[in-house]
BAKE-713236 format. One line per 4 residues: number of its first residue (from 1); for each residue x, y, z of C-alpha. Coordinates in nm, 2 decimals, decimal comma. Each point is the difference from the previous one (the first is absolute). Layout:
N
NUM) X Y Z | ...;
This chain:
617
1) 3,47 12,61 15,00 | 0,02 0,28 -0,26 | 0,15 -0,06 -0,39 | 0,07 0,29 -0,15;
5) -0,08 0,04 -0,36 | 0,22 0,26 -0,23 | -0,06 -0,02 -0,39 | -0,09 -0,32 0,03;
9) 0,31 -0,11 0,19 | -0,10 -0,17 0,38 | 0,23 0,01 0,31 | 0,07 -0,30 0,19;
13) -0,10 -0,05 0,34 | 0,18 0,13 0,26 | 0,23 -0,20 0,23 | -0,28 -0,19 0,28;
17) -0,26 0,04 -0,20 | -0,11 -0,33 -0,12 | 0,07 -0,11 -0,40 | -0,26 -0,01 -0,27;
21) -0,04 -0,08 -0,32 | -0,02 0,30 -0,29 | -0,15 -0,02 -0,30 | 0,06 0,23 -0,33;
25) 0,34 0,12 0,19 | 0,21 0,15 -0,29 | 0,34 0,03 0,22 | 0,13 -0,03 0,41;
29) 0,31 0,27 0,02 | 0,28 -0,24 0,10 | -0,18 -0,33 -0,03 | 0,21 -0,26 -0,09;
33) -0,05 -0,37 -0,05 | 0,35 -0,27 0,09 | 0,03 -0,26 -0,26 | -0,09 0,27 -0,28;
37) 0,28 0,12 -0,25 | -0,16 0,35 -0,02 | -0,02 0,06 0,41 | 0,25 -0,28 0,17;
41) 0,27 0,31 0,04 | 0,21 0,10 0,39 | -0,16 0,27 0,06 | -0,35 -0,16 0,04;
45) 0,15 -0,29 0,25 | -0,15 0,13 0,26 | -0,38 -0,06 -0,12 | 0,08 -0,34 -0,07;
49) 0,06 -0,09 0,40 | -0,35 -0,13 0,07 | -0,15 -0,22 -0,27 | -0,37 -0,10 -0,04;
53) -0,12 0,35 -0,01 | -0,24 0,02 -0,31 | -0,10 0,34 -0,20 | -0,08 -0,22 -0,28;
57) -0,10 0,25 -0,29 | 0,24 0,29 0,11 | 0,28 -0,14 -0,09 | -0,19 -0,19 -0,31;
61) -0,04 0,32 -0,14 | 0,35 0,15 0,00 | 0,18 -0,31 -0,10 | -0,24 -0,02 -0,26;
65) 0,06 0,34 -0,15 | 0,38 -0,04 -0,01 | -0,09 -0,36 -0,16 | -0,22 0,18 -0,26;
69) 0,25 0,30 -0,05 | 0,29 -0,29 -0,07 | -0,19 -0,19 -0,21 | -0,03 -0,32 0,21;
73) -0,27 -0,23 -0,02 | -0,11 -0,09 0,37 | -0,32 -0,12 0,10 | -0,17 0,19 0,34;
77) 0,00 -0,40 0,14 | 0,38 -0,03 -0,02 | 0,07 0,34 0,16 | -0,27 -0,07 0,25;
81) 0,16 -0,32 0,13 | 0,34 0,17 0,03 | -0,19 0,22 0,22 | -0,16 -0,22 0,21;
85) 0,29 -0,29 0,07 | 0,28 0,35 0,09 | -0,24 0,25 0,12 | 0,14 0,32 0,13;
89) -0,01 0,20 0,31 | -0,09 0,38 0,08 | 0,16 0,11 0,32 | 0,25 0,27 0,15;
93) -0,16 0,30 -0,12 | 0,17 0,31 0,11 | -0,18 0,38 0,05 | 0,10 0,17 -0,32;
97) -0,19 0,21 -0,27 | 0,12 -0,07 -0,37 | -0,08 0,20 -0,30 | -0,07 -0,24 -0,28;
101) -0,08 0,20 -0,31 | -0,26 0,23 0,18 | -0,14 -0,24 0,25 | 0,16 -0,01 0,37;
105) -0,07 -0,33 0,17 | 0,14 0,01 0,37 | 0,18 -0,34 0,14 | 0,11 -0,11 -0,38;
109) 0,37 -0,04 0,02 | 0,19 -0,02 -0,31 | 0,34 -0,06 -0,14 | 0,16 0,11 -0,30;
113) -0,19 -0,05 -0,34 | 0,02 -0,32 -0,15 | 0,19 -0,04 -0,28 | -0,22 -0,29 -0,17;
117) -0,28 0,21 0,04 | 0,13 0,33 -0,16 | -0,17 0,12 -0,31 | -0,29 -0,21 -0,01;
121) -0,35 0,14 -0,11 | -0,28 -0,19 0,18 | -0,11 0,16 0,26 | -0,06 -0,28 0,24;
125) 0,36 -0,01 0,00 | 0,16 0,22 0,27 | 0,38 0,08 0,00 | 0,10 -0,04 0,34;
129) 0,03 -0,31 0,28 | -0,05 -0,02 0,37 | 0,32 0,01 0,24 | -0,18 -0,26 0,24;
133) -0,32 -0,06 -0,16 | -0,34 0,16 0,11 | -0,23 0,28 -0,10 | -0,23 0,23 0,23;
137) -0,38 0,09 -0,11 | 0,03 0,37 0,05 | -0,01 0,18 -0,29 | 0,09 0,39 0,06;
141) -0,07 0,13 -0,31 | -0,14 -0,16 -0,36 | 0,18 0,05 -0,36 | 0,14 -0,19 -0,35;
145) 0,31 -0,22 0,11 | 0,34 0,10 -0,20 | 0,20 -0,31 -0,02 | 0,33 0,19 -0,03;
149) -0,13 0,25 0,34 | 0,11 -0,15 0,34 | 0,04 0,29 0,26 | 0,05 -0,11 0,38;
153) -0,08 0,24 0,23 | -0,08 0,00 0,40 | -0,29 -0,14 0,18 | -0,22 0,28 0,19;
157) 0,19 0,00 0,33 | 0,34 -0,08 -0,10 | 0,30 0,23 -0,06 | -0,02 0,14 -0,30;
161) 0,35 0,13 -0,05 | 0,19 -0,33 0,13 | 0,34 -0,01 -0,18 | -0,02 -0,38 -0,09;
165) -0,40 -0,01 -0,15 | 0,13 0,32 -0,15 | 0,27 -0,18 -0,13 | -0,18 -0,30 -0,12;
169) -0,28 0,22 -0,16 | 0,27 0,14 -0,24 | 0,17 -0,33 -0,10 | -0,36 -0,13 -0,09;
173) -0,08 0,31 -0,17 | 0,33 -0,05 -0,23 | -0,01 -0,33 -0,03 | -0,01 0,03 -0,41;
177) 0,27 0,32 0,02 | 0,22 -0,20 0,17 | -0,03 -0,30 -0,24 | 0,08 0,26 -0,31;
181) 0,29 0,10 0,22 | 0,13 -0,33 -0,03 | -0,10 -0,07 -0,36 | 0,24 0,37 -0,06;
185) 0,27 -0,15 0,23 | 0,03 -0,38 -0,11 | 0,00 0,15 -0,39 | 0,34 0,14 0,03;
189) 0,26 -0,28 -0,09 | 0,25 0,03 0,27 | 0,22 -0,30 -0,05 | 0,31 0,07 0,17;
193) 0,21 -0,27 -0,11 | -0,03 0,12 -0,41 | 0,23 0,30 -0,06 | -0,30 0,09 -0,27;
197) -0,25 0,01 0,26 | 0,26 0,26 0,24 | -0,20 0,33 -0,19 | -0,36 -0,18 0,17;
201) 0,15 -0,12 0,30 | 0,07 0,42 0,07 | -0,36 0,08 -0,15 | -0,15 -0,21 0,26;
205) 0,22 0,12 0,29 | -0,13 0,37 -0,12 | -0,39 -0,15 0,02 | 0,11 -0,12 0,36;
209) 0,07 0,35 0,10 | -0,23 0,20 -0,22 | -0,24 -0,20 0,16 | 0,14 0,03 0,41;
213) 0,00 0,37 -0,06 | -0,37 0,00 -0,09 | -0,06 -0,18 0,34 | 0,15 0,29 0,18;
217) 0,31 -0,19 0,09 | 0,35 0,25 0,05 | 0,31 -0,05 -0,10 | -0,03 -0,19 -0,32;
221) 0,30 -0,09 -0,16 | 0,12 -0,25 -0,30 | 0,34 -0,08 0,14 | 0,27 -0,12 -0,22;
225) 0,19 -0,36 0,06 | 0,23 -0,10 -0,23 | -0,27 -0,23 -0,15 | -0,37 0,10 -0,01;
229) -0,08 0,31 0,26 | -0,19 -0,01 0,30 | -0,32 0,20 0,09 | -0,01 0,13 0,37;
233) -0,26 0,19 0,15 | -0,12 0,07 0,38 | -0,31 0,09 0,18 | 0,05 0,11 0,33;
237) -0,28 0,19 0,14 | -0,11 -0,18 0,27 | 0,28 0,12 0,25 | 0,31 -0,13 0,17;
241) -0,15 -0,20 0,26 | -0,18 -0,23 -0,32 | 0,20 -0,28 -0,14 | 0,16 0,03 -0,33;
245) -0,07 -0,29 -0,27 | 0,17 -0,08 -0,29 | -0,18 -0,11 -0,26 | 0,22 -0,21 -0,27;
249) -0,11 -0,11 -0,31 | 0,16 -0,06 -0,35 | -0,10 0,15 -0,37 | 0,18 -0,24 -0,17;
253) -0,14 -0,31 -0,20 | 0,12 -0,33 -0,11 | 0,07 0,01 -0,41 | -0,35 -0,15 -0,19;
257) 0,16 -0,29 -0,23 | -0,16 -0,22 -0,19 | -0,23 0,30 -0,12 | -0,24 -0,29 -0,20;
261) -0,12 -0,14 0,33 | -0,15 0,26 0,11 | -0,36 0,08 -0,05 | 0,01 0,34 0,00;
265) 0,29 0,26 0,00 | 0,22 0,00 0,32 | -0,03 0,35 0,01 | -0,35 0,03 -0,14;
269) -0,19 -0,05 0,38 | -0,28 -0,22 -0,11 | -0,29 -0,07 0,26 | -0,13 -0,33 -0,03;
273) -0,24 -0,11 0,27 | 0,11 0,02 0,34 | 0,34 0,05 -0,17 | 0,22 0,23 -0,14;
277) 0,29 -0,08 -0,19 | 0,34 0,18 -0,08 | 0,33 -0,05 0,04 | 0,12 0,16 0,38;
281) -0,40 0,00 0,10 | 0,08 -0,24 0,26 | 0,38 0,02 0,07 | 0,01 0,29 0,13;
285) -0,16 0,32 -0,17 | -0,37 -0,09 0,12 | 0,16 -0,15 0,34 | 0,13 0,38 0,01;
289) -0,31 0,13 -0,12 | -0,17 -0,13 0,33 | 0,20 0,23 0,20 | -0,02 0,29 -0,18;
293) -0,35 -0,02 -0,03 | -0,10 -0,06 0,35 | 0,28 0,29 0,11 | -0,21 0,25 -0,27;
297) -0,35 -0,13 0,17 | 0,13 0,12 0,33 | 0,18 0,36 -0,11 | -0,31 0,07 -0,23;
301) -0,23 0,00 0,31 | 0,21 0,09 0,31 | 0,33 -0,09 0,11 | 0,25 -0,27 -0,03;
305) -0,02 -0,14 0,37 | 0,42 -0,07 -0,06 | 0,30 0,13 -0,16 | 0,07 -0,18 -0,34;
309) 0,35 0,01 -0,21 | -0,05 -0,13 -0,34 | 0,30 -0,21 -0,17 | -0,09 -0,14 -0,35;
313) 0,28 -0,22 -0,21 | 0,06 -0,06 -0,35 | 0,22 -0,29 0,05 | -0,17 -0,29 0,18;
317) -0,05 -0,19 -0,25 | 0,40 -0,02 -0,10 | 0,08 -0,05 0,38 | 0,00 0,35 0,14;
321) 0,41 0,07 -0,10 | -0,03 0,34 0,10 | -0,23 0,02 0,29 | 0,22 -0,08 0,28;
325) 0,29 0,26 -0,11 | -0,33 0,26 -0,02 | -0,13 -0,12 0,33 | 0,33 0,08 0,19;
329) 0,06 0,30 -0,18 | -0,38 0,13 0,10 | 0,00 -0,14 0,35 | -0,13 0,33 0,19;
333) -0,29 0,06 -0,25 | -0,14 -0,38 0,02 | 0,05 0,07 0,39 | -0,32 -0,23 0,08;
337) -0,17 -0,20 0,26 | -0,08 -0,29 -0,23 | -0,09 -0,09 -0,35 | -0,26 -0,10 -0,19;
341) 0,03 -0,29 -0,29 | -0,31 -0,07 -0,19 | 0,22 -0,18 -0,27 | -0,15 -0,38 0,16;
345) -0,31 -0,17 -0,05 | -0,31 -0,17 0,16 | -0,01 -0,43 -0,09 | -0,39 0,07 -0,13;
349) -0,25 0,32 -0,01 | -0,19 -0,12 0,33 | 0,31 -0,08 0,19 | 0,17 0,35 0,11;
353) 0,38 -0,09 0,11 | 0,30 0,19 0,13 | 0,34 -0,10 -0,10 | 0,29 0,01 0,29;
357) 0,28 -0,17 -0,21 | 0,09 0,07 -0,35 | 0,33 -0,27 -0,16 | 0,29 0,17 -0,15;
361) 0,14 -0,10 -0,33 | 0,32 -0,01 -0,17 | 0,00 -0,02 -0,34 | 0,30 -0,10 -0,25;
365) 0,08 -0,12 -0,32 | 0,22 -0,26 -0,14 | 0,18 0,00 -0,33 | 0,17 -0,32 -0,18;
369) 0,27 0,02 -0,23 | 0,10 -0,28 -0,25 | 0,13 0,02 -0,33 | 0,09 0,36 -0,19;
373) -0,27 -0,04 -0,19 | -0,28 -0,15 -0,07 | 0,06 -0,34 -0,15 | -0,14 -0,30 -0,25;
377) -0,14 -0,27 0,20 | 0,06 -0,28 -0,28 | 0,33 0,09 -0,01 | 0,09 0,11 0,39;
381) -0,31 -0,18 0,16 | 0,20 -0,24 0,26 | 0,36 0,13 0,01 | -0,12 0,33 0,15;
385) -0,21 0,05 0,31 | -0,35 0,13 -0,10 | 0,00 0,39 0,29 | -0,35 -0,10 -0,02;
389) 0,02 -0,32 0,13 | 0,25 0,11 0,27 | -0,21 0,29 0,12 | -0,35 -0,24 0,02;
393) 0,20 -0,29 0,17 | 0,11 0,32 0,24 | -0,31 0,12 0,08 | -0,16 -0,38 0,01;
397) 0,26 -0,06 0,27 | -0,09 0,31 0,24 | -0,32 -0,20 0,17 | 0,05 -0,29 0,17;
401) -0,32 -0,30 -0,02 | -0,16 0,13 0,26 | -0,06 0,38 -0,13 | 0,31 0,14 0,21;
405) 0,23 0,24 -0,11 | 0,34 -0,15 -0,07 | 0,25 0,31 -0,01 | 0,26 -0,05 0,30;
409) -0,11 0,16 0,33 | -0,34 0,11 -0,16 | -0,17 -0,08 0,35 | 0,24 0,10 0,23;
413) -0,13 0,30 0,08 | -0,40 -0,09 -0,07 | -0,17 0,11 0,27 | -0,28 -0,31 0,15;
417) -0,34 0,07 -0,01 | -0,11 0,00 0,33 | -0,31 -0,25 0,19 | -0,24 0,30 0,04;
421) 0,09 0,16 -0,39 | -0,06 -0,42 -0,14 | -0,39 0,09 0,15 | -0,03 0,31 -0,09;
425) 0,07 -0,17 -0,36 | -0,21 -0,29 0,02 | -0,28 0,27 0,09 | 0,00 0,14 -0,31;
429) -0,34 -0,04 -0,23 | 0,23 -0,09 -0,30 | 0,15 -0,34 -0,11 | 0,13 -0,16 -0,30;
433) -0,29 -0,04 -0,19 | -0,01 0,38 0,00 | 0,38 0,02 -0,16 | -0,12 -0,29 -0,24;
437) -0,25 0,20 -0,12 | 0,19 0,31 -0,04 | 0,26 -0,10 -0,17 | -0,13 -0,28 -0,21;
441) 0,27 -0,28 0,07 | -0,08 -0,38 0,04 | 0,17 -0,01 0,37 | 0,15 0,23 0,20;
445) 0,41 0,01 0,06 | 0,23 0,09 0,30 | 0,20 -0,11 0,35 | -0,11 -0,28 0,16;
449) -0,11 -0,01 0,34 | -0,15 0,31 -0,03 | -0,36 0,15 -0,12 | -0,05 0,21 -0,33;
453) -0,09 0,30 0,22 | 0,30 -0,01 0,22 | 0,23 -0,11 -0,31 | -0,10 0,36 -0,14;
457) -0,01 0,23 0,23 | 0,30 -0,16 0,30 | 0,23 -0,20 -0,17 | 0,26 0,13 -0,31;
461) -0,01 -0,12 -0,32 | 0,19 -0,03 -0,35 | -0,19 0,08 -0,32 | 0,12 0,01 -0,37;
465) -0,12 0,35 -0,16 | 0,08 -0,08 -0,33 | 0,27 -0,17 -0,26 | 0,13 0,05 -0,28;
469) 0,25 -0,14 -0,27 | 0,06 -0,10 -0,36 | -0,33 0,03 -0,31 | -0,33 0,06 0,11;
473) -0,14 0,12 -0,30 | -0,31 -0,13 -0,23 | 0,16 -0,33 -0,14 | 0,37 -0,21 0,01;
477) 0,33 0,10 0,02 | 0,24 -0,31 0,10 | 0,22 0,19 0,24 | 0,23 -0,04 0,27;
481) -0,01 0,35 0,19 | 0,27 0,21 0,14 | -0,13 0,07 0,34 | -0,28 -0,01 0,23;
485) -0,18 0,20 0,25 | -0,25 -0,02 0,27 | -0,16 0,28 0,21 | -0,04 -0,17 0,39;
489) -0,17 0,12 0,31 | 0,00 -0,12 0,35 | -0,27 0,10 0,27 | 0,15 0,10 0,31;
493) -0,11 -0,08 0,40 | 0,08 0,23 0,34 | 0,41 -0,01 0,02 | 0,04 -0,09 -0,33;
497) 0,26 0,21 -0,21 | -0,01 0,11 -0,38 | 0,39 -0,01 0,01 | 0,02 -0,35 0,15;
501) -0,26 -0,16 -0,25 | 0,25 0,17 -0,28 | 0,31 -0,16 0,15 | -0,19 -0,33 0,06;
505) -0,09 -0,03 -0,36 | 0,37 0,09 -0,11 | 0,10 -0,29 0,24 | -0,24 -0,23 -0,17;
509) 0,13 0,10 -0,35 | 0,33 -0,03 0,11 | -0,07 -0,34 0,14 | -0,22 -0,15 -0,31;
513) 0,05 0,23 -0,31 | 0,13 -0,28 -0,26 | 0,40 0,07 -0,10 | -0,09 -0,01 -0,38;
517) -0,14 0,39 0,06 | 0,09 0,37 0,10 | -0,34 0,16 0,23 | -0,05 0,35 0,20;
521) -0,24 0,05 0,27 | -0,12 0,37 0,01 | -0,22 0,09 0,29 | -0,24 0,24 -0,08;
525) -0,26 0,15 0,28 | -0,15 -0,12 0,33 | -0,03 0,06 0,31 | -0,07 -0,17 0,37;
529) -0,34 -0,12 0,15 | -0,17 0,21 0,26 | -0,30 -0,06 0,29 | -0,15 0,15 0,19;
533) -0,19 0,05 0,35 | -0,34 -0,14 0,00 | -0,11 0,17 0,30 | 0,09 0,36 -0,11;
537) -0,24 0,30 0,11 | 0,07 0,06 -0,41 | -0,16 -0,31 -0,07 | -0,25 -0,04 0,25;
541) -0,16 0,31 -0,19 | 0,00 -0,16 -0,32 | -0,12 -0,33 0,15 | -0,31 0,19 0,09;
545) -0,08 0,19 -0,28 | 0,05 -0,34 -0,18 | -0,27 -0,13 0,22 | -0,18 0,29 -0,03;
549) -0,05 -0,03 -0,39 | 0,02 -0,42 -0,02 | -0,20 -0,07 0,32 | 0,22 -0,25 0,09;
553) 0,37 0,02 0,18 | 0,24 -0,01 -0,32 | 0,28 -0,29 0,03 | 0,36 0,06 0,03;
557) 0,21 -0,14 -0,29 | 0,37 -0,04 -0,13 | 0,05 0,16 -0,36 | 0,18 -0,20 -0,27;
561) 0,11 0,31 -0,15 | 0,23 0,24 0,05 | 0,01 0,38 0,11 | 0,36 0,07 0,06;
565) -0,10 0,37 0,14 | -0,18 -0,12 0,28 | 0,35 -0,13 0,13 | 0,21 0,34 -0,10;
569) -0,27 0,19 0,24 | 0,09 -0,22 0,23 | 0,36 0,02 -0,04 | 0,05 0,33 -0,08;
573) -0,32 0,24 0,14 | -0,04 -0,23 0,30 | -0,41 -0,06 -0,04 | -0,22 -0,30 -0,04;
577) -0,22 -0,01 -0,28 | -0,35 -0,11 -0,04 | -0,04 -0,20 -0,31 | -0,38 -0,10 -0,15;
581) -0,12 0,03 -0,33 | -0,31 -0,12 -0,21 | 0,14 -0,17 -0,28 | -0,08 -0,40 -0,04;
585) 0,20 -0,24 -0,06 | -0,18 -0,10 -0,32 | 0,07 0,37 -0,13 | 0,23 -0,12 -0,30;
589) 0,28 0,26 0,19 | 0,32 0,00 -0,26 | -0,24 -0,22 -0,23 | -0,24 0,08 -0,27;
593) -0,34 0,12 0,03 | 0,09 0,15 0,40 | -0,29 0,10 0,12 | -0,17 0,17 0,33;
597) -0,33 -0,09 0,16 | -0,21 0,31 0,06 | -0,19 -0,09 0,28 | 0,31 -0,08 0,19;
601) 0,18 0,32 -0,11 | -0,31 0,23 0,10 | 0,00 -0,20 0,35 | 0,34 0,11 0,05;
605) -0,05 0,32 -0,06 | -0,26 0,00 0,31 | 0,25 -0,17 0,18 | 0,33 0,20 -0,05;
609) -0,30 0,30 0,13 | -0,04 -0,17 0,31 | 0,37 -0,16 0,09 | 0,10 0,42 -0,08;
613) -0,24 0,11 0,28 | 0,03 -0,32 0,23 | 0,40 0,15 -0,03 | -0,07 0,28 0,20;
617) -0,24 -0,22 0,28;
């Protein structure tokens, strides 16, 4: 057994070759240890598979330098025993050379640069990880290692120009371009809903296609709706006989209220850790990001392997008024064979998922009238009916004891969840300690008779978005207000309509609304649930490139969400669409502080590189 030795940094043993234990080691390329905050991240799963393998002082070393860089006070005993009870595993090495810095080691495999390793200074500390674990002792050539300098490039023997390494190489190359890309994109304010914002919401369709014409896409327009426009743009080089995709994402974001909890500005892109955080990083301008990237990887070295059409909104975020009536208008230019939604999410960063059914959502609001005016409560408080009152004991009254929705005929038309979709549930690695984490609450709330998971992805729901009504201001005011308000949405299953949900709540108002007041239902934006085929050839690509990147199948989930698009491609263009994403549940979407995990989001890119060329298998 050789160890190579390269400015005083030692290789690992190669796969079969027995372990031993290194002294003086400064850092092990990839080396991980589970348990430890600094290393316990996805992408190094895969060396954790086989515990009791000890290289005692490797990993000493690196934790030790990140300890000292952080200012942590750990002894080499403590880190030693978190060694020894995990242990790690060095296996699945695959034939490639990689440049790191000016050294080429062949059979390292990396993956993208680690965030929570980036601009560090001790040179034991190497900014990269291992895809599966494992490094080969066969140094090709001997140089200083640049921690920002990770170059993949083909084993002797392989083929050099293959489109996907190709492909891959560039995304890892521009792995810090593509983050300042972001930063650029997620600075723009484009929040559709504020008429201030509607100058922004334009400037950030124009970066949209500034930046698709910089690709080499054709065609690139900024469309006009009668709200915000829509930027289109097609790339359709790979012939007729290809299939066409669609790519659909959304430029809008959700409007940043209360600005004082936030930590840093919501359009200030701050990197913290793993993390970084601004509002519409998450939901959906990194989610688009993703695409975009992994579409530039592929055109800067070759060929897109398929035909994309690009269709970017400005008005998801209000309910997508407009994108229908565009849709139907533009039918012959979004002539597609399917779409692609990466507007979803995975349930954690080591568990890849694809989404095959999104709810719908009609949303409505409901306004109480009492007196004129508002009024003294010493001297009307008990002749006249408080609208605040009535509109609470309303909304009190539209769940029933056991969590079910009370409006007339609500369930009618609620599709059952089927035996085989309850397992597929009850196979998910989430649970309700996970939501009670999340979200902070002291027990969790919904239907009975029915799981957490399958309450928020397969059944409908009814939520109170906000209310508001007489003095809310700093200090008293004894008053008996005029009228009321509340904003309410309901969360919509298969065969579900947004029209019947708005009829069903003016039956229940018409049924319960007390005498002593005057009220107005005003429907506002919605649209129905959609889902799709889980055994499409569309998917079936994805699924693999999932597994390519995660090592693992991903699971099949339900979204709680809603992406009223994917229905109107169904309706109106007549395709399926493949919905994924890599947002988390714990992103803070439509909250403060959203945020976006890096590793994730660089793991996507990879994978959007492969489901693109597993398209055209």
């Amino acid at each position: 057994m050789n160890l190579g030795k390269v400015e005083g940094i030692y290789i690992a043993p190669a796969r079969g070759e027995p372990t031993v234990l290194v002294e003086q080691v400064h850092v092990l390329p990839g080396m991980g240890i589970e348990g430890d905050r600094y290393f316990n991240q996805p992408e190094l799963s895969g060396i954790h598979s086989k515990p009791g393998r000890e290289l005692t002082l490797i990993e000493i070393e690196a934790i030790d330098a990140i300890y000292q860089e952080d200012g942590i006070q750990i002894s080499p005993d403590q880190t030693r025993r978190n060694i020894v009870t995990r242990g790690v595993s060095l296996n699945d090495l695959v034939g490639c050379v990689f440049n790191i810095g000016t050294i080429q080691l062949r059979g390292l495999r990396l993956c993208e640069p680690c965030n929570y390793l980036a601009n560090r200074t001790d040179p034991r500390i190497l900014h990269s990880m291992a895809h599966r674990g494992g490094l080969r002792a066969e140094i090709i050539s001997e140089g200083i290692i640049h921690l920002n300098d990770i170059i993949v490039i083909p084993a002797d023997g392989e083929n050099k120009t293959d489109p996907r390494t190709s492909a891959l190489r560039y995304a890892h190359e521009n792995a810090i371009h593509f983050l300042d890309e972001l930063k650029e994109f997620t600075s723009i304010p484009s929040i559709s809903t504020d008429d201030a914002s509607k100058t922004d919401v334009l400037r950030a369709a124009e970066w949209i296609a500034i930046h698709l014409r910089s690709l080499g896409v054709a065609n690139v327009q900024i469309l006009p709706t009668p709200g915000h426009p829509v930027v289109y743009g097609e790339h359709l080089e790979a012939g007729v006989k290809a299939p066409t995709a669609l790519i659909y994402g959304h430029y809008d974001v959700q409007p940043v209220d209360p600005l004082n909890l936030w930590i840093t500005g919501p359009f200030s892109p701050a990197v913290r850790g793993d993390y970084i955080y601004a509002r519409g990083i998450s939901d959906m301008k990194g989610q688009m990001m993703v695409a975009l990237d992994a579409a530039e990887s592929i055109i800067k070295t070759g060929h897109l392997p398929i035909n994309f059409k690009f269709l970017f909104e400005g008005e998801e975020e209000i309910g997508s008024p407009n994108l229908s009536p565009f849709l139907e208008a533009h039918k012959d230019m979004l002539k597609c064979d399917f779409a692609i939604n990466p507007d979803t999410g995975a349930l954690s960063p080591d568990i890849p998922c694809i989404t095959y059914a999104l709810r719908g959502l009609a949303y409505m609001e409901i306004h109480i009238d009492g007196p004129d005016h508002d009024l003294h409560s010493g001297v009307f408080g008990g002749a006249v009916l408080n609208p605040a009152q009535a509109l609470c004991e309303l909304i009190a009254g539209m769940h029933d004891s056991q969590g079910q929705v009370t409006l007339p005929g609500f369930y009618d038309k609620v599709r059952p969840i089927e035996p085989e979709e309850h397992a597929e549930f009850a196979r998910l690695p989430i649970g309700d300690q996970f939501y009670l984490n999340a979200t902070g609450v002291p027990a969790l709330f919904g239907e009975a008779g029915y799981t957490t998971t399958e309450r928020l992805g397969a059944r409908p729901t009814l939520e109170i978005n906000g209310i508001l009504s007489g003095f809310t201001g700093e200090g008293a005011k004894t008053v008996l207000p005029a009228w009321a308000m509340a904003k309410i949405s309901t969360r919509l299953v298969p065969d579900q309509q947004p029209a019947d949900v708005y009829q069903q709540m003016q039956s229940y108002l018409e049924i319960h609304a007390p005498k002593e007041i005057r009220w107005k239902l005003t429907p506002m934006h919605g649209g129905p649930a959609s889902i799709s085929d889980r055994n499409s050839t569309y998917i079936k690509a994805l699924s693999s490139a999932l597994e390519t990147m995660w090592q693992k199948q991903p699971v099949f989930k339900r979204e709680g969400g809603s992406v009223p698009v994917v229905l109107d491609f169904q309706r109106i263009l007549g395709v399926e669409t493949v919905n994924t994403g890599f947002s988390m549940p714990d992103d803070n979407m439509h909250s403060q502080n959203e945020k976006l995990h890096l590793p994730t989001w660089y793991r996507g890119i990879d994978a959007f590189i492969h489901f693109y060329f597993n398209l055209a298998q």
